[in-house]
Phi, psi and omega in degrees: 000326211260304178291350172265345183245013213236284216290008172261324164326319183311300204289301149320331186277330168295322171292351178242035149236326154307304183288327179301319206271009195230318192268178203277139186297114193189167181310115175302073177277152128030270178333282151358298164278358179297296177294352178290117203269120170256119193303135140229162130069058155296144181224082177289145202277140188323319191289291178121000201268007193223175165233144158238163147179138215283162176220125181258083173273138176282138182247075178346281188340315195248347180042069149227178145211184203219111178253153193224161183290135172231167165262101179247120176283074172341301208268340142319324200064023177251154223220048187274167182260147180235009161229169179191086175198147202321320164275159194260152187255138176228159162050084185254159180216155203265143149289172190290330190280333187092030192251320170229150186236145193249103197230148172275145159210155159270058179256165175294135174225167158296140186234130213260308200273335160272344164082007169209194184269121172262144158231174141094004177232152183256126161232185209230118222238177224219135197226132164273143184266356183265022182135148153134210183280149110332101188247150201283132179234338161226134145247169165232182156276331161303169161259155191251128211256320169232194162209185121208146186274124186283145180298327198283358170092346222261314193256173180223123172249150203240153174241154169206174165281150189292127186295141171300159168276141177327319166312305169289344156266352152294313156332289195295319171310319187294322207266321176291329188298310194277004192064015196295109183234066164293135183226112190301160163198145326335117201270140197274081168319162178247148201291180180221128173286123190251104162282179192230120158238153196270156125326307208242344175248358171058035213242160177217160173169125166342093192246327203221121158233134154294143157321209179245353195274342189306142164190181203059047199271130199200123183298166178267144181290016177255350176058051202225337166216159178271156130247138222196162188232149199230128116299355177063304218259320175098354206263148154293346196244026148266358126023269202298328190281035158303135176233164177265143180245183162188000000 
C-alpha cells in the first residue's frame, strides 16, 4: 500500500514538472488548474518492470473529466497512454504475466449473444501493454461494481448487482414511468452476485448471492477462497460497523 502511494506521489511530481518546465510561461488561472493532469491507482506490474496508473483530465468543453490508462517503463522513465476513449476507465490491475492490464470502463461494446452494440454499464475489459485494442473479457447484465485476480493467475471473481426478476423489472419500469419517486425507509438496497470466471475454459457461473453491503473482495493465497468485508445494509453511515466473511 505504502509503495503504491509513494509511487503515485512519483508520478504526480513527474508529471507537474514536465507541464511546468515545458509548458508555456503564463498566469497560474482557475483555468489553468483545471488543466493540471492527475496520477491515481498507481499499480506495479508482478515483474516489477512497469508501473499502470490513470490519469484524470478535464474536458472543460464538456464539463466532465475524463480519466484513461497510462504506461510507466520503471527502468527508461518513459510513459506512453494505452487507452484513448470517449469513457473513462477505472481500478485497472496487472495479469499474473504482466503482459495485459485489466480495467473497468462502460464504453461501448458488441455483445456477440444479442447480436448488438451495448454501453453504459462498466464491464470489465482487458488491454495488451505491448500494443493493440482494449477488448471485452466479462460482461453481466448488471455493471460489474468490482474484481480481483486469484493469485494462481487461473480465475477472476467479479461482484454485481443481483440482476432484478422480470416481475421486479417490470415494477421499476412502471414506477420510472409514472414518475413514482417515493422513498422507503428502511431503504432496501439490491443485493450482490459474486461471479467466477475461469482464464482458461473462458466459463463464467454464479457462485454466491450476498447482502447489499458486500464488497472488497480479495482471493486466499491458495486461491482456494474470497475473502470480503460486509456492513450487510450497503448505507454509508454503517460504514464503521464491518465484519470479515470467507
Amino acid at each position: 500500500m505504502k509503495s503504491n502511494i509513494l509511487l503515485s506521489i512519483l508520478i504526480f511530481t513527474h508529471l507537474i514538472f514536465t507541464q511546468l518546465l515545458f509548458g508555456q510561461k503564463k498566469p497560474f488561472t482557475l483555468e489553468s488548474q483545471f488543466e493540471l493532469e492527475y496520477p491515481n491507482d498507481a499499480v506495479i506490474s508482478p515483474n516489477g518492470k512497469f508501473a499502470a496508473y490513470t490519469v484524470r483530465k478535464a474536458e472543460i468543453e464538456k464539463a466532465r473529466w475524463n480519466t484513461q490508462l497510462y504506461l510507466l517503463d520503471v527502468e527508461s522513465k518513459t510513459t506512453k497512454q494505452l487507452t484513448n476513449n470517449l469513457s473513462s476507465i477505472s481500478n485497472p490491475k496487472w495479469m499474473n504475466e504482466s503482459k495485459s492490464i485489466l480495467f473497468l470502463s462502460n464504453r461501448e461494446y458488441f455483445d456477440s449473444s444479442a447480436n448488438e452494440v451495448k454501453k453504459g454499464a462498466k464491464q470489465l475489459w482487458s488491454i495488451p501493454i505491448d500494443g493493440g485494442e482494449a477488448s471485452i473479457l466479462i460482461a453481466l447484465k448488471n455493471e460489474i461494481d468490482e474484481y480481483t485476480i486469484s493469485p494462481n493467475g487461473r480465475m477472476i471473481a467479479v461482484i454485481s448487482e443481483t440482476e432484478l426478476s422480470e416481475a421486479e423489472m417490470k415494477d421499476k419500469l412502471k414506477k420510472e414511468k409514472s414518475k413514482n419517486d417515493e422513498i422507503v425507509f428502511p431503504r432496501q438496497n439490491p443485493k450482490k452476485d459474486v461471479w467466477l470466471f475461469n482464464l482458461i475454459s473462458k466459463q463464467s457461473k454464479k457462485i454466491a448471492s450476498l447482502d447489499p453491503g458486500a464488497s472488497n473482495f480479495k482471493f486466499s493465497s491458495k486461491s482456494d477462497k474470497l475473502i470480503y468485508q460486509t456492513n450487510y445494509s450497503g448505507e454509508y453511515n454503517d460504514d464503521q460497523k464491518h465484519d470479515v466473511w470467507i
